[in-house]
N, C-alpha and C positions, 0 to 999 in steps of 0.2 A: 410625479411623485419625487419627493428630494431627503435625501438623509446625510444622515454626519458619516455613516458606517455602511457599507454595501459588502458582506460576505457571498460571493457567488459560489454552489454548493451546497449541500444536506449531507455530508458524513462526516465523520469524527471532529474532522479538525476545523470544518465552521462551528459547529457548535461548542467545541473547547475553546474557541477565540469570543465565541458570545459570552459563554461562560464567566471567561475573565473580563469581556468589555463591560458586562452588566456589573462588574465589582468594582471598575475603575473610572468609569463615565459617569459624567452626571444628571441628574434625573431628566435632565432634560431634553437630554442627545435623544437620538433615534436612532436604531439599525433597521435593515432589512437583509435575511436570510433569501436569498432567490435561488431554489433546485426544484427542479421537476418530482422529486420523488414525494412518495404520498405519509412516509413514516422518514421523517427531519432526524439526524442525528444518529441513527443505525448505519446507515451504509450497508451495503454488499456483506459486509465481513461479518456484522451484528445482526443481518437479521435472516439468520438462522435460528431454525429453533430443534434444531437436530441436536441430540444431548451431546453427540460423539464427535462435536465439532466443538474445539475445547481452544483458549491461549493459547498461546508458548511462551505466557509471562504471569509467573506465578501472583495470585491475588493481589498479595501483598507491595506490590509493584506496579499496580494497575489504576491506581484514582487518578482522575482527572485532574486534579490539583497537586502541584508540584510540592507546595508546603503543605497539603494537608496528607501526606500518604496513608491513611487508615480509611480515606472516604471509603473506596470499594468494600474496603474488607469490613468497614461498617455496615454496609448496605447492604454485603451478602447476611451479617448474622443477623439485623432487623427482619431480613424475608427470610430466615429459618435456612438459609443455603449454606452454611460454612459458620465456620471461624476457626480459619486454618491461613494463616500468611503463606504458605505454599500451596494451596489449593492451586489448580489449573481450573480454574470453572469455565463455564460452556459459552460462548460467545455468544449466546440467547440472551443469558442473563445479565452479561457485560450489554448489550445493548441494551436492552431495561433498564438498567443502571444510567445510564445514558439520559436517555430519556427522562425518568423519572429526577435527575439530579438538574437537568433543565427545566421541567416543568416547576419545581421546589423554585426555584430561583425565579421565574414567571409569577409563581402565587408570592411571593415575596409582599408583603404588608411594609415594607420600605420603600422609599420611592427608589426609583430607577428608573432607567431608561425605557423606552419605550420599542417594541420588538415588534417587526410585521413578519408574516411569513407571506413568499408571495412565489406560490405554485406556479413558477415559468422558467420556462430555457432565452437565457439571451443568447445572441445572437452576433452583437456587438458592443464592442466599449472604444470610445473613445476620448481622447483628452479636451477639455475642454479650454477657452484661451484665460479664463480665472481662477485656473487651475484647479479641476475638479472634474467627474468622468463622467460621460451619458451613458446607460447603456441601450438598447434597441431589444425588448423582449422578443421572443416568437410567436405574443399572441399578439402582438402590435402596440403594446402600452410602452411607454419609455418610463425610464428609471435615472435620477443625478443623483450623485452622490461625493463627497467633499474625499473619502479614502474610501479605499475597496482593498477587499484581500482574496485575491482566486482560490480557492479548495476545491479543485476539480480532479484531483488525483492523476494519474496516468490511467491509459487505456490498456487494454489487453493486449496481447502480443497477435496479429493475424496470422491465421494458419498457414505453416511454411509448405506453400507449393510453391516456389519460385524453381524447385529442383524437382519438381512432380507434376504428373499428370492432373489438368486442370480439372478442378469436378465438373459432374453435370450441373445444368443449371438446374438451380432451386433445389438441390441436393438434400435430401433428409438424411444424411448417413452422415455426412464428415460437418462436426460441431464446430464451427470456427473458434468459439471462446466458449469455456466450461459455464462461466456462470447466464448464457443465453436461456431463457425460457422456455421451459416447456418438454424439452427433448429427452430429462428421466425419465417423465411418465410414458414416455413409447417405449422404451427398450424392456424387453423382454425378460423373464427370469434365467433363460438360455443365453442367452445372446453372448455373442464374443466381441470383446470391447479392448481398443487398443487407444492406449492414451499418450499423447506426445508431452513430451515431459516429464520430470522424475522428482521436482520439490514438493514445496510444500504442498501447494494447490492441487497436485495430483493425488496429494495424500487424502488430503480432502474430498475428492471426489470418488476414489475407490473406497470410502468408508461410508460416502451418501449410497452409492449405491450398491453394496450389503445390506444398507442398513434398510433400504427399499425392497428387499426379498431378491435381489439378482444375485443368481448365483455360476452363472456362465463363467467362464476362461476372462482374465483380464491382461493385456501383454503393458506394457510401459514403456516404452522406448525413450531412449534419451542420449546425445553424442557420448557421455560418460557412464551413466549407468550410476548416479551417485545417488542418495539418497537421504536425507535431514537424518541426522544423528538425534538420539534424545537424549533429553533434562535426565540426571540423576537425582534420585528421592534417598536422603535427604542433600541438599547441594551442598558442596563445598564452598567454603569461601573465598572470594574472589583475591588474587597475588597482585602484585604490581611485574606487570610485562617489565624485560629486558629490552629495552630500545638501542639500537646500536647508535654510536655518538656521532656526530658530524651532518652532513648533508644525507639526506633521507632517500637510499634507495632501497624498491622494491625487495631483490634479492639479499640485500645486508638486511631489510627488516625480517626476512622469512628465517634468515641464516640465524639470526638471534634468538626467535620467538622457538623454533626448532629443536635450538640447541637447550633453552631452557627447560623443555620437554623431555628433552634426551637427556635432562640431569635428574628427571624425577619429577618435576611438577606434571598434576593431572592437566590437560592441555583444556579442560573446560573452566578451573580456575583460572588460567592466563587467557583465555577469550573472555571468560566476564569481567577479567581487571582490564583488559584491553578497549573495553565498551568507552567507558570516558575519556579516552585520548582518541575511539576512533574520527572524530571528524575533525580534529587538530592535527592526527597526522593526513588526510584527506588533504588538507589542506596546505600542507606541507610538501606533495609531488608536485611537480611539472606535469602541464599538459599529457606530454610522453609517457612517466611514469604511471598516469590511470590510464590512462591505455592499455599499457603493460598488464597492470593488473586485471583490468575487464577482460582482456582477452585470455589471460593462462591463468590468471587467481580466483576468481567470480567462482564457479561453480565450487571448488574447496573451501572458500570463504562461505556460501550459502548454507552449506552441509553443517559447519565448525558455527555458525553466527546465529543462524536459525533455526533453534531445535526444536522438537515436539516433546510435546506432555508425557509422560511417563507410559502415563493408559493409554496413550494414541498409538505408539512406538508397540506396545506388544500386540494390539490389536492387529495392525498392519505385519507385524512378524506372523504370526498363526496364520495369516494366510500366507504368508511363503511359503512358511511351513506346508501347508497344507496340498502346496501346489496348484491352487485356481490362481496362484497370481504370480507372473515373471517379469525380470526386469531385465532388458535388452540392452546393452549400449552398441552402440550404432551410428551410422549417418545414413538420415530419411534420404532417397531415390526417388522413389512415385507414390501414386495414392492413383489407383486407379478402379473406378466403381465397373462392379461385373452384375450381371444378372444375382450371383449367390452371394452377394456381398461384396465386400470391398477389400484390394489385394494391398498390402502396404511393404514395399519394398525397402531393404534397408541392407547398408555394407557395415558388416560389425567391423567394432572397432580394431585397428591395429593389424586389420588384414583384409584382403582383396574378396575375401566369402562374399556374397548374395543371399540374403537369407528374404523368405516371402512371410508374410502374414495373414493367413484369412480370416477377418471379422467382419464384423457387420456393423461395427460404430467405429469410427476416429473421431476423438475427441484432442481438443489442442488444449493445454494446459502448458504451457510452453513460457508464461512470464509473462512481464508487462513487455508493450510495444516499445520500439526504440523511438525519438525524438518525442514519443509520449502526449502529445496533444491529437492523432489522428480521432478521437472518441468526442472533439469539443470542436461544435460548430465556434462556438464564440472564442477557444483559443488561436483557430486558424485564421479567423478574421482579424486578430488582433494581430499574429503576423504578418498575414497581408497590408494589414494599414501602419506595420513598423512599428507598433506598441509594446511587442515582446522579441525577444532574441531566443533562439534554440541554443541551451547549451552545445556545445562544439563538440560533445561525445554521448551525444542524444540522450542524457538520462531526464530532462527536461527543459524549464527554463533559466536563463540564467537572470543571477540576483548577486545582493552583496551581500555582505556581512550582517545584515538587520531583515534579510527576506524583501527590499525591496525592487521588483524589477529594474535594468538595465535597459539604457536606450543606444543606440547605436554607436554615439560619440561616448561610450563609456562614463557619463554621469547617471545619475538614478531619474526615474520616474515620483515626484514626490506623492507619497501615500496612496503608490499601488503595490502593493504585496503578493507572493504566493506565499502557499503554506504546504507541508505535507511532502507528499511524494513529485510533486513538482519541482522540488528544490533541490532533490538529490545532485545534480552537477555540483554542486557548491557543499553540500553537506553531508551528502552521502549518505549517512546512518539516520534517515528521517521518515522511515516508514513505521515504527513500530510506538504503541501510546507513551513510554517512555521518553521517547526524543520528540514528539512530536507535543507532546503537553510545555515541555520547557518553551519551545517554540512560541505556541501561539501565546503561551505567557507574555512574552518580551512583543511578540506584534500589538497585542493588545494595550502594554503597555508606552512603547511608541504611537500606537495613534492618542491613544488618553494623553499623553506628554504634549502633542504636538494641535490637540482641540483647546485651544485658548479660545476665551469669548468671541474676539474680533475675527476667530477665523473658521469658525462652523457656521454652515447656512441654515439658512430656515426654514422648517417642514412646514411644507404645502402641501393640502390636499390626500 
């Protein structure tokens, strides 16, 4: 099988790169979508259907199209959900939306390209000598394709025993990654449940599981003990940050934004006027200085950049309140499974204490993995055969300026692409639908720039 277009992936941002390639290509091109999952275009994030699993990007900021911003908030009032441009709505329905704004574009009575969807994991990509890519499925069919774009996401973070006692094998008690199958419907409405990590995703899953009838003790441990701040209702509007002038460093930027704080500004205006310079000034450190920052600014930045919905934030307080739920800061020691559970050991912060934990679930909620392709058979193969370079502070692969991969000698790979949260070494601020729709905008519009007649193949078969 051969195509103009190979998007490897089923979540967000193959299908917001389809989206746009089906407006830019011509009827004659062909893509093919290739991800194992069984519902294209949801992803992990979207296909909840939990009501209380909400944005943390108000409606009205949410269409998949960068020039059409009302899609969403049109979609919600057609299906009777809203019409509210600050709405947080429920990430159920942002995936329906999803969907249904892809399939619209499918029943399209224009002509257009032509879309497969082909339910398989590759395996391997490699370049071809007339410049164009095979890949190697894993049920044994092969795939060519003239441009490809990865959407593979990063993997979850593995659960930190490197300072802990190893578990038993085949362990039902300690969850390596929260979104792993199956392991809510065991736990009991007793049960005591300690969760490693303290963002977002931990927020999310102490709220699945309330919202499942558990009502046991839940602990949270995390090195800081920090916790996502929330959206205020109704928001302020966004300032222009103080940037200090000259060469860009980390401590003169914190010293300015600080101090603009300490004159009065609410500091969640200056993070959301901060949002449009974030990946220009990313771009603007030295090696050294993201370093700097990943290691002492990350978790303040995560609290201050990624906030929760108004409704999520008091939900999660009442149970502070209420005391079934605490949050520890810490540095994890062991994880050691006993006959009555499981002991989870940890030196709080800032002092030499030993503090023990008895529960009966560890759950990891800890973030994405670092160098970020361990979850892709077919990314790791692609570094093996030297097709892709790890960015040099593992937040994924490295690329340029246009998304498209880098080859060893420092020039590009022509019309191989990543998208999404693979690109963070380079962009930093590219996980969230905002930054990630401008994206696959401009990817889609460089491979459409770049299919002139004489140089797209021919579908076969």
């Amino acid at each position: 099988m051969s195509y103009d277009v190979a998007l490897v992936g089923s979540g967000f941002s193959a299908i917001c790169i389809a989206a746009h390639l089906l407006s830019f290509l011509p009827p004659e091109a062909s893509i093919a979508i290739v991800g194992d999952e069984s519902d294209f275009g949801r992803g992990t994030a979207y296909r909840t259907e939990l009501p209380y699993h909400r944005l943390n990007v108000p409606a009205g900021r949410m269409s998949v199209f960068p020039d059409r911003p009302d899609d969403f908030l049109n979609w919600l009032k057609e299906n009777g959900l809203g019409d509210d441009p600050l709405l947080f709505a429920s990430r159920g329905d942002y995936g329906l939306y999803l969907r249904d704004r892809l399939a619209s574009l499918l029943r399209s009575r224009e002509q257009r390209a032509r879309v497969d969807f082909i339910r398989a994991k590759a395996s391997a990509c490699r370049p071809d000598p007339d410049g164009g890519y095979s890949f190697v499925l894993e049920n044994g069919e092969k795939l060519r394709s003239r441009q490809v774009v990865l959407c593979l996401g990063v993997g979850a973070a593995s659960l930190p025993v490197q300072t802990a006692a190893k578990p038993q094998e085949g362990s039902q008690r300690l969850i390596g990654h929260c979104w792993q199958p199956g392991w809510l419907s065991r736990v009991k409405a007793g049960d005591r449940v300690c969760i490693l990590g303290s963002g977002l995703t931990m927020i999310d899953q102490v709220l699945t599981l309330r919202g499942k009838g558990h009502r046991g003790p839940i602990h949270v441990l995390s090195r800081r003990g920090l916790v996502p701040h929330p959206h205020v209702s109704p928001p302020l509007p966004p300032v222009d940050p103080q940037l200090p002038e000259g060469s860009m460093q980390i401590s003169r930027l914190l010293q300015s934004l600080r101090r603009q704080v300490a004159d009065g500004t609410p500091w969640r205006t200056v993070m959301d006027g901060l949002r449009p310079k974030t990946q220009m000034l990313w771009q603007s450190l030295t090696p050294a200085q993201r370093s700097r920052f990943l290691r002492h600014a990350l978790p303040w930045w995560n609290i201050h950049r990624h906030r929760i919905a108004p409704e999520v934030h008091a939900a999660f307080e009442r149970l502070l309140a209420d005391g079934v739920l605490q949050i520890h800061a810490g540095y994890l020691r062991s994880i050691e499974e006993r006959q009555d559970g499981v002991a989870v050991q940890y030196r709080r912060r800032h002092t030499q204490t030993m503090r023990e934990l008895q529960v009966d679930w560890v759950v990891n909620c800890t973030g994405m993995e670092r160098a970020g392709i361990g979850h892709s058979r077919l990314l790791e193969t692609m570094k093996s055969d030297g097709v892709l370079l790890l960015d040099t502070l593992g937040l994924g692969v490295e690329v340029d300026g246009q998304s498209r991969l880098l080859r060893a000698d420092g020039q590009v790979w022509p019309g191989l692409f990543a998208a999404g949260a693979l690109t963070a070494g380079r962009f930093w601020e590219i996980t969230a639908v905002p930054d990630i729709r401008v994206q696959a905008r401009n990817i889609a519009q460089i491979i459409a720039d770049r299919m002139a007649p004489d140089s797209r193949i021919s579908v076969q078969g």
